[in-house]
C-alpha positions as CSV (number, residue, x, y, z in Angstrom):
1,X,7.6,14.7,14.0
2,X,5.7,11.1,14.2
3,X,2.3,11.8,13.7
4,X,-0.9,11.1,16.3
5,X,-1.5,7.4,17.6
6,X,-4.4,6.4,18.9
7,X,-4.3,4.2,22.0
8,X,-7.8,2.7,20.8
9,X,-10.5,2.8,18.3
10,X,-13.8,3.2,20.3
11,X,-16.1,4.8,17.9
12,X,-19.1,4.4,15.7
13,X,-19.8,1.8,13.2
14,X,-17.3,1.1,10.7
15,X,-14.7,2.1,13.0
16,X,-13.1,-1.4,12.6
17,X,-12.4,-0.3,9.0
18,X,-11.2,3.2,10.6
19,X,-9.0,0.9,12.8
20,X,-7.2,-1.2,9.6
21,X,-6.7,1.4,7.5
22,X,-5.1,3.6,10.1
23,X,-2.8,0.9,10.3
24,X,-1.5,1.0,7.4
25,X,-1.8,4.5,6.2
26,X,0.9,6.4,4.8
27,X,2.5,6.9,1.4
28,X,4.3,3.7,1.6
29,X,3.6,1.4,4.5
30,X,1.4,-0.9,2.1
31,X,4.0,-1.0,-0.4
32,X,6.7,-2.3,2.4
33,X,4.3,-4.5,3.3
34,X,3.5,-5.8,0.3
35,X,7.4,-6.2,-0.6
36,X,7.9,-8.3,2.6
37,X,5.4,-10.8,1.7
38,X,8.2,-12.5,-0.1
39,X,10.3,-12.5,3.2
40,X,13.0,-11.2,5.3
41,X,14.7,-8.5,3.8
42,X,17.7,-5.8,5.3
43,X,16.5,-2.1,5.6
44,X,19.0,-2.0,1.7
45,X,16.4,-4.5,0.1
46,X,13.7,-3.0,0.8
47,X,15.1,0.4,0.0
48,X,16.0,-0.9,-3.1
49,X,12.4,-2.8,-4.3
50,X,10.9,1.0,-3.2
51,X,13.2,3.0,-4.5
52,X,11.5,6.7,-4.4
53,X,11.3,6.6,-0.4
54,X,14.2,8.5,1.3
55,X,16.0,6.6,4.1
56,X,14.5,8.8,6.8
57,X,10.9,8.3,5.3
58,X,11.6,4.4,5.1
59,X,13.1,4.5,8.8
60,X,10.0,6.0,10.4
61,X,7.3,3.8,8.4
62,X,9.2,0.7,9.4
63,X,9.4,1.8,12.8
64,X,5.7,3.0,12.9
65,X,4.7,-0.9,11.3
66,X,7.3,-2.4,14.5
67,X,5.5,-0.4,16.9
68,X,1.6,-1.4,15.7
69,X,3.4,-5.0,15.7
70,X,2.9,-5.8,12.1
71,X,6.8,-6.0,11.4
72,X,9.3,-7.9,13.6
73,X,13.0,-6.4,13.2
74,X,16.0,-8.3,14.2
75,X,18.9,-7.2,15.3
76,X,22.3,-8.6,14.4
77,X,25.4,-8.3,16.9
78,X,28.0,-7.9,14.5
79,X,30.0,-4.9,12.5
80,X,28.5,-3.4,10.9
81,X,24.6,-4.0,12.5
82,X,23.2,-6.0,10.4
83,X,18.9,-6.2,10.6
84,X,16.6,-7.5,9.2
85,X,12.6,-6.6,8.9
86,X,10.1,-9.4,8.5
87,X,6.2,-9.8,8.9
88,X,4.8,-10.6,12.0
89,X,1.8,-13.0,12.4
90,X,-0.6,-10.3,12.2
91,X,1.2,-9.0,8.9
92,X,1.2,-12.0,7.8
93,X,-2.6,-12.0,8.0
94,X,-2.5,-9.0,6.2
95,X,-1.2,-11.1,2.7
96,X,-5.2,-11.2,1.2
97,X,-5.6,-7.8,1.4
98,X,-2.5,-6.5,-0.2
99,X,-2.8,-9.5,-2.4
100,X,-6.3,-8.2,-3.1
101,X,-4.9,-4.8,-3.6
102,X,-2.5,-5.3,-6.2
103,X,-5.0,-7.1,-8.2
104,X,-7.7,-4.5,-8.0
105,X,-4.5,-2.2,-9.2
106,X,-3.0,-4.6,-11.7
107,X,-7.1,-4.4,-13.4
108,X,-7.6,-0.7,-12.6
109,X,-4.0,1.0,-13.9
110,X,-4.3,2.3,-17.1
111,X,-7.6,4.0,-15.9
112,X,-5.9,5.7,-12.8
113,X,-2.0,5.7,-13.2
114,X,0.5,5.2,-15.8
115,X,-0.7,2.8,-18.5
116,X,1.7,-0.5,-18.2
117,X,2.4,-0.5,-22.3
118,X,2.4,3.2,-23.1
119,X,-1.0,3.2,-24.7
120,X,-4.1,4.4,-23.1
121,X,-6.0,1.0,-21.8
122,X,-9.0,0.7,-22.7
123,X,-11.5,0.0,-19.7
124,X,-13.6,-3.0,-18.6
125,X,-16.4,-4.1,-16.3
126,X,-18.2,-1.5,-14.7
127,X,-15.8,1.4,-15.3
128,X,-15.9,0.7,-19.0
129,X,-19.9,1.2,-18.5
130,X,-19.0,4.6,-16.4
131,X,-16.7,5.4,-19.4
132,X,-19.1,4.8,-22.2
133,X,-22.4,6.3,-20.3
134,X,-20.4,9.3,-19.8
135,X,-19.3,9.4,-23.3
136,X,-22.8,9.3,-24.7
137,X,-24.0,12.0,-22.3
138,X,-21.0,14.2,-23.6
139,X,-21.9,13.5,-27.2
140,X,-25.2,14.3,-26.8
141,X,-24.4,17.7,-25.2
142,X,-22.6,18.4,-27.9
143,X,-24.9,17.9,-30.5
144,X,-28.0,19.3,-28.8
Protein backbone atom coordinates (compact mmCIF):
# COMPACT_ATOMS: atom_id res chain seq x y z
CA UNK A 1 0.00 0.00 0.00
CA UNK A 2 1.79 3.44 -1.19
CA UNK A 3 1.90 5.50 1.61
CA UNK A 4 0.10 9.28 2.12
CA UNK A 5 0.90 12.10 -0.46
CA UNK A 6 0.37 15.42 0.20
CA UNK A 7 -1.05 17.49 -2.57
CA UNK A 8 0.72 20.57 -0.83
CA UNK A 9 2.82 21.76 1.98
CA UNK A 10 0.93 24.78 3.62
CA UNK A 11 2.05 24.84 7.05
CA UNK A 12 4.13 26.69 9.60
CA UNK A 13 7.66 27.76 9.44
CA UNK A 14 10.17 25.30 8.45
CA UNK A 15 7.68 23.58 6.47
CA UNK A 16 9.93 24.08 3.37
CA UNK A 17 12.34 21.74 5.10
CA UNK A 18 9.10 19.50 5.92
CA UNK A 19 8.49 19.76 2.15
CA UNK A 20 12.28 18.43 0.93
CA UNK A 21 12.67 15.87 3.18
CA UNK A 22 9.28 14.36 2.54
CA UNK A 23 10.63 14.10 -0.82
CA UNK A 24 12.99 12.10 -0.32
CA UNK A 25 12.07 10.01 2.66
CA UNK A 26 12.22 6.42 2.75
CA UNK A 27 14.83 3.78 3.43
CA UNK A 28 16.38 4.11 0.14
CA UNK A 29 15.25 6.91 -2.12
CA UNK A 30 18.45 9.04 -1.27
CA UNK A 31 20.63 6.23 -1.87
CA UNK A 32 19.01 5.80 -5.63
CA UNK A 33 19.37 9.09 -5.92
CA UNK A 34 22.65 9.42 -4.94
CA UNK A 35 23.57 6.36 -7.35
CA UNK A 36 22.05 8.13 -10.31
CA UNK A 37 24.17 11.08 -9.98
CA UNK A 38 26.63 9.26 -12.11
CA UNK A 39 23.81 8.84 -14.88
CA UNK A 40 21.36 6.69 -16.62
CA UNK A 41 21.16 3.46 -15.34
CA UNK A 42 18.46 0.22 -16.13
CA UNK A 43 16.23 -0.77 -13.10
CA UNK A 44 19.41 -4.06 -12.94
CA UNK A 45 22.14 -1.33 -12.26
CA UNK A 46 20.75 0.27 -9.86
CA UNK A 47 19.58 -2.96 -8.28
CA UNK A 48 22.90 -4.00 -8.34
CA UNK A 49 24.89 -0.59 -6.81
CA UNK A 50 21.86 -1.12 -3.79
CA UNK A 51 21.92 -4.50 -3.44
CA UNK A 52 19.82 -5.08 0.04
CA UNK A 53 16.57 -3.45 -1.62
CA UNK A 54 14.06 -6.17 -2.90
CA UNK A 55 12.71 -5.56 -6.47
CA UNK A 56 9.24 -4.61 -5.23
CA UNK A 57 10.79 -2.12 -2.71
CA UNK A 58 13.06 -0.67 -5.56
CA UNK A 59 9.92 -0.63 -7.93
CA UNK A 60 7.76 1.55 -5.74
CA UNK A 61 10.69 4.09 -4.59
CA UNK A 62 11.43 4.69 -8.20
CA UNK A 63 8.05 5.07 -9.05
CA UNK A 64 7.30 7.36 -5.96
CA UNK A 65 10.73 9.60 -7.11
CA UNK A 66 8.89 9.59 -11.11
CA UNK A 67 5.73 10.70 -9.61
CA UNK A 68 7.28 13.86 -7.32
CA UNK A 69 9.27 14.41 -10.81
CA UNK A 70 12.65 13.97 -9.49
CA UNK A 71 13.38 10.79 -11.81
CA UNK A 72 12.59 10.63 -15.52
CA UNK A 73 12.16 6.85 -16.80
CA UNK A 74 12.28 5.89 -20.41
CA UNK A 75 10.83 3.46 -21.94
CA UNK A 76 12.32 1.27 -24.61
CA UNK A 77 9.99 -0.41 -27.48
CA UNK A 78 11.84 -3.48 -27.83
CA UNK A 79 11.87 -7.26 -26.34
CA UNK A 80 12.48 -7.48 -23.75
CA UNK A 81 11.43 -3.65 -22.32
CA UNK A 82 14.21 -2.16 -21.89
CA UNK A 83 14.15 1.30 -19.36
CA UNK A 84 16.05 3.34 -18.15
CA UNK A 85 15.85 5.81 -14.92
CA UNK A 86 17.66 9.09 -14.99
CA UNK A 87 17.52 12.43 -12.87
CA UNK A 88 15.41 15.01 -13.77
CA UNK A 89 16.35 18.71 -13.57
CA UNK A 90 15.05 19.09 -10.25
CA UNK A 91 17.10 15.84 -9.21
CA UNK A 92 19.64 17.14 -10.67
CA UNK A 93 19.52 20.12 -8.28
CA UNK A 94 19.45 17.83 -5.67
CA UNK A 95 23.41 16.70 -6.40
CA UNK A 96 24.83 19.33 -3.31
CA UNK A 97 22.77 17.91 -0.98
CA UNK A 98 23.39 14.24 -1.43
CA UNK A 99 26.88 15.30 -2.25
CA UNK A 100 26.81 17.12 1.15
CA UNK A 101 25.35 13.98 2.67
CA UNK A 102 27.83 11.54 1.83
CA UNK A 103 30.45 13.76 3.17
CA UNK A 104 28.92 14.45 6.47
CA UNK A 105 28.65 10.43 6.39
CA UNK A 106 32.07 9.70 4.94
CA UNK A 107 33.38 12.06 8.39
CA UNK A 108 30.76 10.82 10.81
CA UNK A 109 30.85 6.68 10.17
CA UNK A 110 32.92 5.10 12.52
CA UNK A 111 30.94 7.11 15.23
CA UNK A 112 27.43 6.00 13.89
CA UNK A 113 27.81 2.86 11.60
CA UNK A 114 30.28 0.31 10.78
CA UNK A 115 33.84 1.60 11.15
CA UNK A 116 35.29 1.54 7.31
CA UNK A 117 38.75 -0.37 8.58
CA UNK A 118 37.45 -2.64 11.33
CA UNK A 119 38.77 -0.56 14.14
CA UNK A 120 36.75 1.78 16.25
CA UNK A 121 37.52 5.49 14.75
CA UNK A 122 38.40 7.64 16.81
CA UNK A 123 36.30 10.99 16.67
CA UNK A 124 37.06 14.61 15.64
CA UNK A 125 35.68 18.11 15.79
CA UNK A 126 32.95 18.70 17.89
CA UNK A 127 31.86 15.04 18.44
CA UNK A 128 35.33 14.29 19.63
CA UNK A 129 34.64 17.17 22.32
CA UNK A 130 31.01 15.37 23.06
CA UNK A 131 33.15 12.19 23.44
CA UNK A 132 35.84 13.41 25.69
CA UNK A 133 33.45 15.78 27.96
CA UNK A 134 31.41 12.79 28.38
CA UNK A 135 34.26 10.74 29.21
CA UNK A 136 35.46 12.99 32.05
CA UNK A 137 32.04 13.25 33.50
CA UNK A 138 31.91 9.29 33.59
CA UNK A 139 35.32 9.14 35.15
CA UNK A 140 34.54 11.44 37.59
CA UNK A 141 31.34 9.56 38.66
CA UNK A 142 33.24 6.81 39.06
CA UNK A 143 35.75 8.03 41.33
CA UNK A 144 33.50 10.21 43.48
Amino acid sequence: MAKARFSRFDCSPGCSVEAAVGLIDGKWKSVILFHLLSGTLRFGEIKRQVASVTPRMLTNQLRELEADGLVERRVYAQVPPKVEYSLSPLGRSMEPILLALKAWGDANLGLYGKPLSGEPAEPTGAAASTVMAAGAEKADLVSA
